[in-house]
N, CA, C and O of each residue as an XYZ file, in Angstrom:
496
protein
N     -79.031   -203.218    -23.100
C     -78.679   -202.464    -24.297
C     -77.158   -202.447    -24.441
O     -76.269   -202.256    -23.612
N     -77.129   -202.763    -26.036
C     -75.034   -202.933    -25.612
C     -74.818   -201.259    -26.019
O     -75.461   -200.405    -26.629
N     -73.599   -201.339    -25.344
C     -72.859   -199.857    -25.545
C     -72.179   -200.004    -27.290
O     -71.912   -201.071    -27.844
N     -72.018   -198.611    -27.886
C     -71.346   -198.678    -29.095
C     -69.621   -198.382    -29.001
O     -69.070   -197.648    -28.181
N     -69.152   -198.954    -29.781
C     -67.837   -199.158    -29.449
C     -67.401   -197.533    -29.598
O     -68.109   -196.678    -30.130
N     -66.164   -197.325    -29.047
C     -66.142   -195.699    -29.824
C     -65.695   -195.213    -30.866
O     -64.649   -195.588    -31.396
N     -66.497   -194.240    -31.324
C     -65.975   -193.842    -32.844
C     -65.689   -192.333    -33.079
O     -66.070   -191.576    -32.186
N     -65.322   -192.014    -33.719
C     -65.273   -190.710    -34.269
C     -67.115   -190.190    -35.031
O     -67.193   -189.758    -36.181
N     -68.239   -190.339    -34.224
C     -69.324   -190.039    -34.925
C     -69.149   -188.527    -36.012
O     -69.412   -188.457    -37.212
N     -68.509   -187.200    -34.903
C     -68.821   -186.198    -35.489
C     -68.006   -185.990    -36.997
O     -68.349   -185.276    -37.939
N     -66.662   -186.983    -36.855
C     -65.491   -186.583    -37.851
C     -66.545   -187.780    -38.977
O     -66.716   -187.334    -40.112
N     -66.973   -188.705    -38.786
C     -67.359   -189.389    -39.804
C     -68.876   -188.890    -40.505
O     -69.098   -189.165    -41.685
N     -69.851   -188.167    -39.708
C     -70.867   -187.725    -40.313
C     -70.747   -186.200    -41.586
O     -71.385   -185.893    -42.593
N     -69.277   -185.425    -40.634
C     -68.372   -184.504    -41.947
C     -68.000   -185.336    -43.304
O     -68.285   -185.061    -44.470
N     -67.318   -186.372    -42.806
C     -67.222   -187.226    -44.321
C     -68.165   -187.039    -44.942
O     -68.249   -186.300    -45.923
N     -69.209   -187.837    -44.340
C     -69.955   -187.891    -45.341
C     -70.976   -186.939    -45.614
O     -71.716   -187.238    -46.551
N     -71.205   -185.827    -45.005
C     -71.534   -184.631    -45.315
C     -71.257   -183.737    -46.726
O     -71.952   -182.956    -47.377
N     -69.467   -184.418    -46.897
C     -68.698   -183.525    -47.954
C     -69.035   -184.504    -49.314
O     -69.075   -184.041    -50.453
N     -69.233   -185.715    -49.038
C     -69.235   -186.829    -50.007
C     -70.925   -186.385    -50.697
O     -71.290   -186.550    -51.861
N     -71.565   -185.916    -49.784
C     -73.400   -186.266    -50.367
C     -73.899   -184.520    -50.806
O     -74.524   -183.612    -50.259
N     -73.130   -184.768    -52.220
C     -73.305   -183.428    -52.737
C     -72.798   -183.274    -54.279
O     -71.591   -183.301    -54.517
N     -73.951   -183.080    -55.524
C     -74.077   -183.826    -56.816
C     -72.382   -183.067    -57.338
O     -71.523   -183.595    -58.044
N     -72.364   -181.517    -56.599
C     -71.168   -180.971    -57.098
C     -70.013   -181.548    -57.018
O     -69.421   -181.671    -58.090
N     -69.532   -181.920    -56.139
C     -68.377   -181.937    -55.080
C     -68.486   -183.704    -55.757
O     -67.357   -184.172    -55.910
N     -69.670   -184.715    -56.172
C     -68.970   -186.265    -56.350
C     -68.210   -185.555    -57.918
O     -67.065   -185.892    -58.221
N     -68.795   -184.839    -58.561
C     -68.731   -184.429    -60.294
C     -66.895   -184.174    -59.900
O     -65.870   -184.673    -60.365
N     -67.054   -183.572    -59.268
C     -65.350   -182.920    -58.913
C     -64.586   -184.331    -58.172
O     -63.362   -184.416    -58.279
N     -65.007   -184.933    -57.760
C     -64.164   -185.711    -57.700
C     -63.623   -186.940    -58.700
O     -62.478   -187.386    -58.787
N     -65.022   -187.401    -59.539
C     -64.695   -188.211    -60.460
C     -63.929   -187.507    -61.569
O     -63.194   -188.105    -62.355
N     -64.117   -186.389    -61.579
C     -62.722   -185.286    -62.828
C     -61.644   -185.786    -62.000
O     -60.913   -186.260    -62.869
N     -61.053   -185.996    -60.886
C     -60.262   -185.487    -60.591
C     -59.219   -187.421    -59.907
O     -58.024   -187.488    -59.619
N     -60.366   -188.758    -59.861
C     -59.952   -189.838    -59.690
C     -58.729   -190.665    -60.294
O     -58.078   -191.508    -59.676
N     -58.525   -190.242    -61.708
C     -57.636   -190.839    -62.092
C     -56.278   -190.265    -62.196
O     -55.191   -190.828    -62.067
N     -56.598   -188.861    -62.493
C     -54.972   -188.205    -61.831
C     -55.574   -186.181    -61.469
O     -56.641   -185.568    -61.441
N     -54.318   -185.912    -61.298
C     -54.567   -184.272    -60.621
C     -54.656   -183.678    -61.754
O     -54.091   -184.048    -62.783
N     -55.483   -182.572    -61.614
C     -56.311   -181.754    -62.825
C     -55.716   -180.137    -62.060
O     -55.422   -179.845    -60.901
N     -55.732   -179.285    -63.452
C     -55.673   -177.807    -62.348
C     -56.796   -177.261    -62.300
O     -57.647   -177.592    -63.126
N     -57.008   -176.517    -61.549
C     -58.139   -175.753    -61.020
C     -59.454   -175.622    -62.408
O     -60.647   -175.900    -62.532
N     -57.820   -174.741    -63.669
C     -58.681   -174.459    -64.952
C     -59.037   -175.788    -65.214
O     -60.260   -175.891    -65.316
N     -58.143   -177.360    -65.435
C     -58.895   -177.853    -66.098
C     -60.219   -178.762    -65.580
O     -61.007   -179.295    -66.361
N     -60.315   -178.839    -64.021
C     -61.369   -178.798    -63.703
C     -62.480   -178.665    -63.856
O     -63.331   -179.551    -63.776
N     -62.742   -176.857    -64.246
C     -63.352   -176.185    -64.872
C     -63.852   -176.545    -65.957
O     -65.006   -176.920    -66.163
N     -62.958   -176.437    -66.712
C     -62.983   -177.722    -68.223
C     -63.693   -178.734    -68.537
O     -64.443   -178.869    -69.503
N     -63.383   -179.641    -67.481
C     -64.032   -180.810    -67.175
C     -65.333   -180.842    -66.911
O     -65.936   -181.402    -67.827
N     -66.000   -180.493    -66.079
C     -67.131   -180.068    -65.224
C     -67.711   -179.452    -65.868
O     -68.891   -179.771    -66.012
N     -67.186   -178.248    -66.592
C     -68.303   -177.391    -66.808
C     -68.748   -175.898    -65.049
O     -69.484   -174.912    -65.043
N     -68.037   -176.383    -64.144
C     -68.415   -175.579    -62.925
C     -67.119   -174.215    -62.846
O     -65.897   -174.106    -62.749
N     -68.528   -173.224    -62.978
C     -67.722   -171.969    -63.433
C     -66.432   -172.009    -61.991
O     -66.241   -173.069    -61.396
N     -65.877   -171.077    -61.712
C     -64.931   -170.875    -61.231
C     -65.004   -170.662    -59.376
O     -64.436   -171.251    -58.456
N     -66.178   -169.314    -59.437
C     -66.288   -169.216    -58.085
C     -67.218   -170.405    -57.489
O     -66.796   -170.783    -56.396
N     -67.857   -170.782    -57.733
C     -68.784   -172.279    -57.425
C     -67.643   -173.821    -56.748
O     -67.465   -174.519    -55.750
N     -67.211   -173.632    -58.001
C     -65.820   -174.663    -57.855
C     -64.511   -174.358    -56.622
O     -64.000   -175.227    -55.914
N     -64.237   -173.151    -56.624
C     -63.261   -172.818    -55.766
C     -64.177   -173.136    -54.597
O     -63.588   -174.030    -53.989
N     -65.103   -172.915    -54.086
C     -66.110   -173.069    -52.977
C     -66.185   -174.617    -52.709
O     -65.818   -175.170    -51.672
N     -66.927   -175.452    -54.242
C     -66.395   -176.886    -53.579
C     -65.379   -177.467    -53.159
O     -65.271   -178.260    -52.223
N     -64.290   -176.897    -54.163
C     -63.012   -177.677    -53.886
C     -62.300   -177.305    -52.508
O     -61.285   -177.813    -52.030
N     -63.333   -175.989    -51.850
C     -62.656   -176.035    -50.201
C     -63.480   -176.624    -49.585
O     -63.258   -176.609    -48.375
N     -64.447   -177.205    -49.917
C     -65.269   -178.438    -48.780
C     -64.401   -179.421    -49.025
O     -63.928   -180.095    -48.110
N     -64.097   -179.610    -50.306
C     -63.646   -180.888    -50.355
C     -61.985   -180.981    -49.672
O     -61.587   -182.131    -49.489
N     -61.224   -180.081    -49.376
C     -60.035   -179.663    -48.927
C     -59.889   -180.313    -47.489
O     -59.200   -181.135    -46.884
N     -61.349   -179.125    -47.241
C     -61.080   -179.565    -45.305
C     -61.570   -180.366    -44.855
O     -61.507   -180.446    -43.629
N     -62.306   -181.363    -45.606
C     -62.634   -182.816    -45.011
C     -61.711   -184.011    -45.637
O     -61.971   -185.208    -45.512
N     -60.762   -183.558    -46.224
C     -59.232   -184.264    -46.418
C     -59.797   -185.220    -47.579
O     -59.360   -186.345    -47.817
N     -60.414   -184.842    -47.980
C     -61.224   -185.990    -49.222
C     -59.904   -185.601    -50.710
O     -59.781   -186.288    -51.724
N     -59.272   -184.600    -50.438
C     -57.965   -184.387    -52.129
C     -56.953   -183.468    -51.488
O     -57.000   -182.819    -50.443
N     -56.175   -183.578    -52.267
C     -54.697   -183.729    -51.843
C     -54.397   -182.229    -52.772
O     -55.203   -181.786    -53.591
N     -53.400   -181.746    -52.523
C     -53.268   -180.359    -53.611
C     -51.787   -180.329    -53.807
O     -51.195   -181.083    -53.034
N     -51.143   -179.758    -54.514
C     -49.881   -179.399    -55.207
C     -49.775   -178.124    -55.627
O     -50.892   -177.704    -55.927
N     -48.946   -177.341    -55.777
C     -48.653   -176.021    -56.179
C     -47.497   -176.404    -57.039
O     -46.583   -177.219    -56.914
N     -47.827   -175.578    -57.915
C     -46.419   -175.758    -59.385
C     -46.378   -173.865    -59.591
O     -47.250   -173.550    -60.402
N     -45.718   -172.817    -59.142
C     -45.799   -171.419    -59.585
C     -47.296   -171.108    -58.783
O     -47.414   -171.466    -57.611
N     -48.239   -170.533    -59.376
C     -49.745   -169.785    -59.543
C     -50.663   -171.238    -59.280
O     -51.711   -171.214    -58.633
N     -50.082   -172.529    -59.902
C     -51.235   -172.932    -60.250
C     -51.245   -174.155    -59.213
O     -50.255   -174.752    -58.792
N     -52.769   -174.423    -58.855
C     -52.957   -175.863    -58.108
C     -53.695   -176.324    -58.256
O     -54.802   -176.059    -58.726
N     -52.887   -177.786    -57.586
C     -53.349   -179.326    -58.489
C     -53.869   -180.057    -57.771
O     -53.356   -180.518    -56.751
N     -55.131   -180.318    -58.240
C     -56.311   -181.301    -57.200
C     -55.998   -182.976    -57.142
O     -55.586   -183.406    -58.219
N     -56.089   -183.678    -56.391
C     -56.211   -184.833    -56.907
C     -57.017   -185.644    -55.319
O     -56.837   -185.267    -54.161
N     -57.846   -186.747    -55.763
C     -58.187   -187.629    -54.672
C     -57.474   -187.771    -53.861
O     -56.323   -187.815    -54.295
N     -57.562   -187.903    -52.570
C     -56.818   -188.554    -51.513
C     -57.090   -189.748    -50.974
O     -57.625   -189.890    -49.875
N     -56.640   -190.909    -51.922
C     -57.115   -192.266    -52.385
C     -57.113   -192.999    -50.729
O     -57.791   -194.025    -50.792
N     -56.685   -192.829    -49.613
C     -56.428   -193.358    -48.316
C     -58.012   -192.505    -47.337
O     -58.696   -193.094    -46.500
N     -58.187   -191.208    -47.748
C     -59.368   -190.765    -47.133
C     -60.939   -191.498    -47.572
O     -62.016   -191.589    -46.983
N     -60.452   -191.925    -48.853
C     -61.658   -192.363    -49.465
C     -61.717   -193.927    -49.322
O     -62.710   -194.610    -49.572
N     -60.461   -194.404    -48.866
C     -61.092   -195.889    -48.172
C     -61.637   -195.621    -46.990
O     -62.551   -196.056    -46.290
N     -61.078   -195.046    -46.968
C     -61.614   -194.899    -44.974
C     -63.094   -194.562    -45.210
O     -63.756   -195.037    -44.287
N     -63.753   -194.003    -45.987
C     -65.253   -193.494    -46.489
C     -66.046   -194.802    -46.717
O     -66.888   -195.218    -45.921
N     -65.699   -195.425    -47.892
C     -65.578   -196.552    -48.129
C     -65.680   -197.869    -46.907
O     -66.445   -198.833    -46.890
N     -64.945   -197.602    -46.247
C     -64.898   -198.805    -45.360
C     -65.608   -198.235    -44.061
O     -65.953   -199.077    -43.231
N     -65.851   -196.974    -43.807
C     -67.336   -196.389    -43.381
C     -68.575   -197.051    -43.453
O     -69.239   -197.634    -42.596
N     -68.781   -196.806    -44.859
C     -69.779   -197.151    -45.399
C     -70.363   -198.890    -45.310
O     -71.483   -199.381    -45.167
N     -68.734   -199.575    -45.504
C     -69.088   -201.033    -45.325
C     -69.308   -201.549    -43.686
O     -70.077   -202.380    -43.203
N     -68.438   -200.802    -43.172
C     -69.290   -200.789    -41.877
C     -70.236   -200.782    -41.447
O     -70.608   -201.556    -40.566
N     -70.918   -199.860    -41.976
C     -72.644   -199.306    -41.607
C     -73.652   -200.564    -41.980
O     -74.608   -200.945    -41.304
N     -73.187   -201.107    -43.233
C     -73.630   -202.051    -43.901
C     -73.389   -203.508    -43.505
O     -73.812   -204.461    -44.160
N     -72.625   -203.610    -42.305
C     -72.318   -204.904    -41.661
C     -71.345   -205.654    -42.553
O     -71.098   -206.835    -42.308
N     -70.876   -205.130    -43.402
C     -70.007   -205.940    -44.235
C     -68.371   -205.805    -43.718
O     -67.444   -206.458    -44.198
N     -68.290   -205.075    -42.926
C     -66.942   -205.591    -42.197
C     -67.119   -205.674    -40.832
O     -68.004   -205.150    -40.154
N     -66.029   -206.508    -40.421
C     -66.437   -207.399    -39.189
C     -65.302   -206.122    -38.474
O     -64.374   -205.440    -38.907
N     -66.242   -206.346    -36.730
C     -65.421   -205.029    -35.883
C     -63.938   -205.115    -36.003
O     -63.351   -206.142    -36.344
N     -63.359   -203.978    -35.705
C     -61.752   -204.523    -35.440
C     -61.676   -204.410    -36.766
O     -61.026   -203.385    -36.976
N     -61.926   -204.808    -37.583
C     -60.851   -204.877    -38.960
C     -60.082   -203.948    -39.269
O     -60.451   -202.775    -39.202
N     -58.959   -204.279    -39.637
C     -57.949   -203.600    -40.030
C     -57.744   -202.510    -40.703
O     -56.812   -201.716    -40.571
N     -59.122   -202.455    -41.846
C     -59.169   -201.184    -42.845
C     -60.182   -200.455    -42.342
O     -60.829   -199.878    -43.216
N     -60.551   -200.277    -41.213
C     -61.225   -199.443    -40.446
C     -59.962   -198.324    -40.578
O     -58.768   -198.533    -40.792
N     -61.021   -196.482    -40.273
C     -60.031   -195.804    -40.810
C     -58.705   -195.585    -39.684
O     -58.730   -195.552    -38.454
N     -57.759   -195.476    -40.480
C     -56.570   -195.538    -39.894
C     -55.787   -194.479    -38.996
O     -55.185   -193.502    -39.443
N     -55.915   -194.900    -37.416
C     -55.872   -193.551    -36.564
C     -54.783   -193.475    -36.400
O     -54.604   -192.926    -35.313
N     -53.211   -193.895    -37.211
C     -51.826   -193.263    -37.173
C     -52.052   -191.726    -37.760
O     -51.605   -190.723    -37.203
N     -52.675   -191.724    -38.744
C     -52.818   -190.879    -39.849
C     -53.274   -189.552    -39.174
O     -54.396   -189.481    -38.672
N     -52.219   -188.268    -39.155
C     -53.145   -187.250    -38.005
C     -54.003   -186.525    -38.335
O     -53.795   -186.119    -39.478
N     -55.219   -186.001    -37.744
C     -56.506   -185.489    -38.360
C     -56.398   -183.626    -38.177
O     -56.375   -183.020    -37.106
N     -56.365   -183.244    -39.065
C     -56.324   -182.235    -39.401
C     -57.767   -181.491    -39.279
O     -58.769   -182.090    -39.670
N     -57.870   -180.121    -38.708
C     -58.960   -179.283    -38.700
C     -58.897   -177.938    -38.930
O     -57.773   -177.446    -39.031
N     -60.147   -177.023    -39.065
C     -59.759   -175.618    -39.051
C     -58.939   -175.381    -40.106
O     -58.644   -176.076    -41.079
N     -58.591   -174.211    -39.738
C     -57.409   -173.435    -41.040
C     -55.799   -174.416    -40.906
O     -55.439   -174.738    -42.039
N     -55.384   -174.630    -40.439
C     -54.258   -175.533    -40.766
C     -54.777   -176.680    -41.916
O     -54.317   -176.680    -43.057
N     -55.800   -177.656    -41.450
C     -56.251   -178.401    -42.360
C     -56.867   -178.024    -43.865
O     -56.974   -178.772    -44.836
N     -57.105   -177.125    -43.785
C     -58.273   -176.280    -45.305
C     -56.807   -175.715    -46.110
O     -56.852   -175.363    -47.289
N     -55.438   -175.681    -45.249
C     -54.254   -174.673    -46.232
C     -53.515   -175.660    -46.296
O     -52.484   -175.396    -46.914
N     -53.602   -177.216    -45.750
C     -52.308   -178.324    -46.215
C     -52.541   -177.958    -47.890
O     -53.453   -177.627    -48.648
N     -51.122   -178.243    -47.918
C     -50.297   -177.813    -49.509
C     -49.796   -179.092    -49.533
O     -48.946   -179.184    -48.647
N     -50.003   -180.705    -50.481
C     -48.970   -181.848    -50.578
C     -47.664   -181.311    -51.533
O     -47.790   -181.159    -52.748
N     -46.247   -181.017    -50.721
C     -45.600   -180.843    -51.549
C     -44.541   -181.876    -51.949
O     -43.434   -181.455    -52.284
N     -44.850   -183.540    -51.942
C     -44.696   -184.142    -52.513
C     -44.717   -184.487    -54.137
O     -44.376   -185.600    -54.537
């Protein structure tokens, strides 16, 4: 029996934990082509407020969007590097990338958990 190479099983089954959920894809495709605020989210979607604030912290602490503060208000947007890594998850699973490859997800990048990770603020 061959051994499996090692992976991050528990951090990658959270991925996709946060990914397989009709709310949370709706909020992200609002939110793919650029950063939306909270209200226009709302807007978008249609997902009243407390519902939404609830997804958008799943979606926070599994690093799947990026946030901004301008005053009161904050700004959602994809975190286009978490979602290859999902992505190239996925093509993994699917045998479509060969081991080793390069766009396997990228372990410079440091992994954030808990309350430090759920309160990153991008103030870029």
């Amino acid at each position: 029996m061959s051994s499996l190479p090692e992976r991050d099983f528990d951090g990658s089954a959270e991925l996709l934990r946060a990914l397989a959920h009709a709310v949370r894809l709706q909020i992200l495709c609002a939110i793919k082509e650029q950063e939306q605020s909270v209200g226009e989210i709302e807007e978008i979607t249609g997902i009243a407020q407390p519902g939404l604030s609830q997804q958008l912290g799943i979606l926070r602490k599994a690093d799947l969007v990026r946030t901004r503060r301008d005053g009161k208000q904050i700004f959602y947007k994809v975190d286009r590097e978490k979602m290859l890594a999902a992505s190239n998850l996925i093509n993994a699973l699917a045998g479509t990338l060969e081991t080793g490859h390069p766009a396997e997800q990228d372990s410079s990048r440091p992994r954030s958990s808990g309350a430090a990770g759920f309160a990153r603020i991008d103030r870029s």
